[in-house]
N, C-alpha and C positions, 0 to 999 in steps of 0.2 A: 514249955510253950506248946499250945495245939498246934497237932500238925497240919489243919486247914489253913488256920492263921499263917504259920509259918509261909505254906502254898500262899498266900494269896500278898501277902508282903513281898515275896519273890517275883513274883506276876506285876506286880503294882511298880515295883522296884525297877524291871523288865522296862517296862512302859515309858518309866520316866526316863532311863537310860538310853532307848530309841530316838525318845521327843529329844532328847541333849544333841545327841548325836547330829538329829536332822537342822538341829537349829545351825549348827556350824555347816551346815554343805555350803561349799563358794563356787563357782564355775572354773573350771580346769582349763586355760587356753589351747596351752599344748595340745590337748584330747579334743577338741569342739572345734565344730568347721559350720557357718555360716554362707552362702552360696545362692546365686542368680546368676540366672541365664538372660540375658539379652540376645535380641534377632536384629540386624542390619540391613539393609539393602532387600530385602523380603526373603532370605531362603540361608544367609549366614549365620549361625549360633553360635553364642559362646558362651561357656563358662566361667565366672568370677569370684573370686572370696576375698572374705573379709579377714585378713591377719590377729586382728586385735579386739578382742571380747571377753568380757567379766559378767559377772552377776553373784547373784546368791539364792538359795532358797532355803526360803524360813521350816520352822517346827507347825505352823499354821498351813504349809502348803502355797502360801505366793514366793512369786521369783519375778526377779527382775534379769532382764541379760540387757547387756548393753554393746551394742558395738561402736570401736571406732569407725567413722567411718573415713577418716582419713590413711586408714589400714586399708582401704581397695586395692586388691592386686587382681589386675587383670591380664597380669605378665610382661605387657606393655607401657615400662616407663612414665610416655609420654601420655600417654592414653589413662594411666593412674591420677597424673597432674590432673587433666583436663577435668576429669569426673567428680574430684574433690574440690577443684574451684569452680568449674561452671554447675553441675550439674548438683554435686551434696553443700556446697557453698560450707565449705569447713568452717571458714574464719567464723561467721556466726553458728552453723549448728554441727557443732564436731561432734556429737554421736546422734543413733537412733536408740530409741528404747524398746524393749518388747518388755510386758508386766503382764499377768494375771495368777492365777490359781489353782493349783491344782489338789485332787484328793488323796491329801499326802496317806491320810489313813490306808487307803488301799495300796499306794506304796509301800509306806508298810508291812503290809500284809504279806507282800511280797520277800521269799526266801531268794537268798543271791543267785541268776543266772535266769531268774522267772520273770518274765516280760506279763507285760497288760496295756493294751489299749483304750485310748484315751480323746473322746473329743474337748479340748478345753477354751473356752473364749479368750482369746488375748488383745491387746491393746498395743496397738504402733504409734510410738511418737516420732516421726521422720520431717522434717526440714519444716518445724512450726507446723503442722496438723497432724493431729491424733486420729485412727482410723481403726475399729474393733471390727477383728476376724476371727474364724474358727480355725482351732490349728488341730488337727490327727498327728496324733503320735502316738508311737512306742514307748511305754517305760520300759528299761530293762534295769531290777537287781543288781546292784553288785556290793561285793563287801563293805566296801567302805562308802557308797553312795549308790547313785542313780545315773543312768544315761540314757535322755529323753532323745527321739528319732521324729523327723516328721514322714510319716506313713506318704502322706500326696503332699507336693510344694504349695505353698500360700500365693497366691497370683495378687501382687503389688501393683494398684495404680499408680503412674505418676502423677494423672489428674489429684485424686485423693491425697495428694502430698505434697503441692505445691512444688511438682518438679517437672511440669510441662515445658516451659521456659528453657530449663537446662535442658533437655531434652535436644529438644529444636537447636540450643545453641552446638551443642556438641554436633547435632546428625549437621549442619553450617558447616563445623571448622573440619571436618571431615570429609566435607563434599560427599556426601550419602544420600542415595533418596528417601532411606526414611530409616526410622529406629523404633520398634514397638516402643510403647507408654506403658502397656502393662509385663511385667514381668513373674517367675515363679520363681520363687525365694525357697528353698531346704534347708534342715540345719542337724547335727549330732552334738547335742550341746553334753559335755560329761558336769555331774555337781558329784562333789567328792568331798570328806574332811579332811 
């Protein structure tokens, strides 16, 4: 057989063996930390994460992540309750969604430990309305997949998500004078096979 052809069947072979690969990336919970910070009373911060999220990302470059959002741990018990019944209203929308797409190709391209930056549009489905943002991140290589970083936090309306209400109820049973509406969201999502 020509040794072009042979080269270029090996290459092609290459190719389809990557696209396999990417099509099985799933999201690794263990490894992936979701995160917002909320401000109270005007000058207390805190920081919160979400214990429980999945997703996947395709051989075409979309991903879905999904979080529970009845996974909030904000370290405080009673303060976890509060946020998953008044404020994410579990019983009706027990997760958020984040979807879009990225250019898996220039992932790709990328050899394991080699990062590339990435504006990509994404879509939040949180408590009944969908709301599209730009997210900065990191890709970084690694053997067996990818782990996307977000470079600046996403700043979350409540307005935009139908969670003003909860908002208001929670800063109430608190006795606070107030709780920002809008928040900044982070995330180290790992996708691995």
């Amino acid at each position: 057989m020509n040794r072009r052809l042979v080269l270029g069947l090996f290459t092609l072979l290459s190719v389809f063996q990557a696209q396999a690969v990417l099509a099985q990336w799933s999201l690794d919970n263990d490894a992936s930390t979701v995160s917002f910070v909320t401000v109270k009373a005007e000058h207390v911060a805190e920081v919160h994460t979400f214990d429980s999220v999945n997703g996947s990302l395709s051989s075409d470059g979309d991903f879905i992540i999904n979080i529970e959002l009845a996974s909030v741990n904000t370290m405080i018990p009673i303060r976890n309750e509060r946020m998953q019944e008044m404020l994410f209203e579990t019983g009706m929308f027990p997760r958020a969604t984040i979807s879009g797409e990225v250019d898996i190709a220039a992932v790709g391209r990328l050899n394991a430990g080699e990062s590339m930056a990435f504006t990509v549009p994404i879509t939040l489905d949180l408590h009944g309305a969908t709301q599209n943002y730009q997210a900065e991140i990191m890709a970084t290589r690694t053997p067996d997949g990818v782990v996307a970083t977000s470079v600046k936090p996403i700043v979350v309306s409540a307005d935009n998500h139908n969670l003003a209400a909860g908002v208001e109820a929670l800063r109430e049973v608190a006795g606070l004078p107030g709780i920002t509406r809008s928040v900044p969201v982070s995330f180290t999502v790992v996708f691995a096979d």
